[in-house]
Each structure stands twice: as C-alpha cells, then as structure tokens.
C-alpha positions as CSV (number, residue, x, y, z in Angstrom):
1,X,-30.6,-39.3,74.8
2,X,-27.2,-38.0,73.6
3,X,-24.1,-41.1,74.3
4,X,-20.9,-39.2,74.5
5,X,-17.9,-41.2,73.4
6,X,-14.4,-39.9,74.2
7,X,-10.9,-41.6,72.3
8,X,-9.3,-40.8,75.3
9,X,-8.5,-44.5,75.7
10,X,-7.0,-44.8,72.9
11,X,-4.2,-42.4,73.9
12,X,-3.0,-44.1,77.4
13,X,0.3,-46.4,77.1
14,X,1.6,-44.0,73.8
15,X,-1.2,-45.3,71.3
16,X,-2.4,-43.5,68.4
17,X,-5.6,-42.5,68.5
18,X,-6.7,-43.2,64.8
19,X,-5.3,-45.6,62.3
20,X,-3.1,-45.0,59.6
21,X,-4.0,-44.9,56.1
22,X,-1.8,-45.6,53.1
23,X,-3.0,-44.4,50.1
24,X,-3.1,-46.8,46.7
25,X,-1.9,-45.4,43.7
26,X,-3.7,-47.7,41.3
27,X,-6.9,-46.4,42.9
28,X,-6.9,-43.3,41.3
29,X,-6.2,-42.9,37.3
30,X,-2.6,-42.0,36.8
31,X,-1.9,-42.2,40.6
32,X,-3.2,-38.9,41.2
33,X,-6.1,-38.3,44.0
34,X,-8.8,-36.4,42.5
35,X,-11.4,-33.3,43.9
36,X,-14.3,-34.5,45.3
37,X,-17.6,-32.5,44.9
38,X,-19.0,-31.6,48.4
39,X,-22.3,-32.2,48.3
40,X,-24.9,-34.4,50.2
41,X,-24.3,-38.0,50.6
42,X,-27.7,-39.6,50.0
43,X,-26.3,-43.3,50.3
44,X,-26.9,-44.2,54.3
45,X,-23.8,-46.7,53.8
46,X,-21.9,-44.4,52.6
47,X,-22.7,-41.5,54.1
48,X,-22.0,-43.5,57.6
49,X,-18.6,-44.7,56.0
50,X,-17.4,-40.8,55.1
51,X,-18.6,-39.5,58.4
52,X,-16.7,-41.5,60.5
53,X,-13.1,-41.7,58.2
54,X,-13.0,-38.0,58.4
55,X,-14.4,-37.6,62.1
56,X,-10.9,-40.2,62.4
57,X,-9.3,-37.8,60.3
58,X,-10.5,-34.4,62.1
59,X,-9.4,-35.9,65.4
60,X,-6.1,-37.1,64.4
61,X,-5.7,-33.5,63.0
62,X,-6.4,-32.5,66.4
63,X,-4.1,-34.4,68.5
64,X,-1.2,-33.4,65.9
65,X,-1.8,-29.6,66.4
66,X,-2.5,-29.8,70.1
67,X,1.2,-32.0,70.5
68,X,3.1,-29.8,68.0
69,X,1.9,-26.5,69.0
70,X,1.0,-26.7,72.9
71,X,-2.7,-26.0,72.6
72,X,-5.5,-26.6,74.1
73,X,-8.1,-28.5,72.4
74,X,-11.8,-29.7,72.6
75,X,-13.9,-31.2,70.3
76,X,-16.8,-32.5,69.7
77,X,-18.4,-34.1,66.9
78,X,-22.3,-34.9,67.2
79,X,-23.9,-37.5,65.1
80,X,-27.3,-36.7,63.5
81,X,-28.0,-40.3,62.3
82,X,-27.0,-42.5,65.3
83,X,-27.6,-39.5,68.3
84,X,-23.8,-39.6,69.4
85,X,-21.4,-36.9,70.3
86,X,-18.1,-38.3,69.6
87,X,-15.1,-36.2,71.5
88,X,-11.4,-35.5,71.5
89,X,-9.9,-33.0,74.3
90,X,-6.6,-32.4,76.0
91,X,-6.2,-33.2,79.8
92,X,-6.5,-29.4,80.8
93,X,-10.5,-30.0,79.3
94,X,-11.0,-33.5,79.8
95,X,-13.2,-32.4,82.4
96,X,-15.9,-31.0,80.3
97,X,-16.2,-34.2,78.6
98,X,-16.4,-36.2,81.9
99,X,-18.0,-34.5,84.4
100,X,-21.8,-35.0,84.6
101,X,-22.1,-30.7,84.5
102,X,-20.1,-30.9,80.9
103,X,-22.2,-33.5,79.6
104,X,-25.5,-32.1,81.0
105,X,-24.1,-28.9,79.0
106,X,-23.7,-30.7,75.9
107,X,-27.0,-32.3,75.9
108,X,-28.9,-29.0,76.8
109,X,-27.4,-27.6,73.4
110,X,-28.1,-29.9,71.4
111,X,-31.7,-30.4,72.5
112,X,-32.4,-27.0,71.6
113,X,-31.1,-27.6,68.2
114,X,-33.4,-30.3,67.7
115,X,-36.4,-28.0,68.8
C-alpha cells in the first residue's frame, strides 16, 4: 500500500511550503561548506534525516521555479524505506495527485518496480 502525501496544505493562506535554513559558519572549518561524497548512506538515522532535508529542499526548488518561471510542475518523490510517495504539483496537475485515477496510476507503477 503506497500513502501519498501532498504539501499542498502548506501553501493555502501565503505559507511556505518548507522551512528555512540558515547556515552556521562555525560548523564548517574556516566557514566554508565542504563537498560531500555521494555515496550510500548506510546509517538508517541518517539516511532518514538526508532524505527528507533534501526531498524539503527539491520541493522548495520546485515551487521557486514554477513561481518565477510560469511552469508547470509535478513531482513526486517515493520513499523506499517507509512506502510513501511524497508530492508537490501546481493547481493545473493537482488533479493527478488527488484524483483516485492519478493515484491508482501511481501505485500501478510503482508495484511493478517492486516486481
């Protein structure tokens, strides 16, 4: 069973959909952010921690394209660990996030990943 979660919500009445992030200077030596190695995240905890600040981070990239440019945009992110799709879309394709033929669509495709 796939839960599909939409931050939808979180845009009525003007609100940001994501919260804002400051970064320290005194956690990085000499204030400078350094390159991370992509590569696996073995740590549960952590892993869980990474996927969800930069599925916050994809979807606030979203939003900022689809205001500044005009576009279109739909997106879903699908969680291996926990079995949820997590989604972001414009009100032109809201409905394939909300209506039950959208969601059935999204399940079918991800079942047949799984097989």
């Amino acid at each position: 069973m796939v839960k599909v979660e939409s931050t939808e919500a979180h845009l009525e009445n003007g609100a940001r959909p994501y919260p804002t992030y400051i970064d320290d200077p005194e956690d990085e030596p000499n204030g400078k952010k350094r390159k991370l190695q992509l590569k696996y995240i073995s740590n549960k905890s952590r892993r869980q921690v990474t996927f969800s600040k930069r599925r916050i981070g994809l979807m606030k990239k979203c939003y900022e394209l689809s205001v500044m440019t005009g576009v279109n945009m739909l997106l879903l992110v699908a969680s291996t660990d926990s079995k949820l799709v997590y989604t972001f879309s414009t009100p032109k394709l809201r409905r394939f996030i909300e209506e039950n033929e959208g969601k059935s669509l999204v399940r079918n495709c991800l079942k047949k990943e799984d097989s």
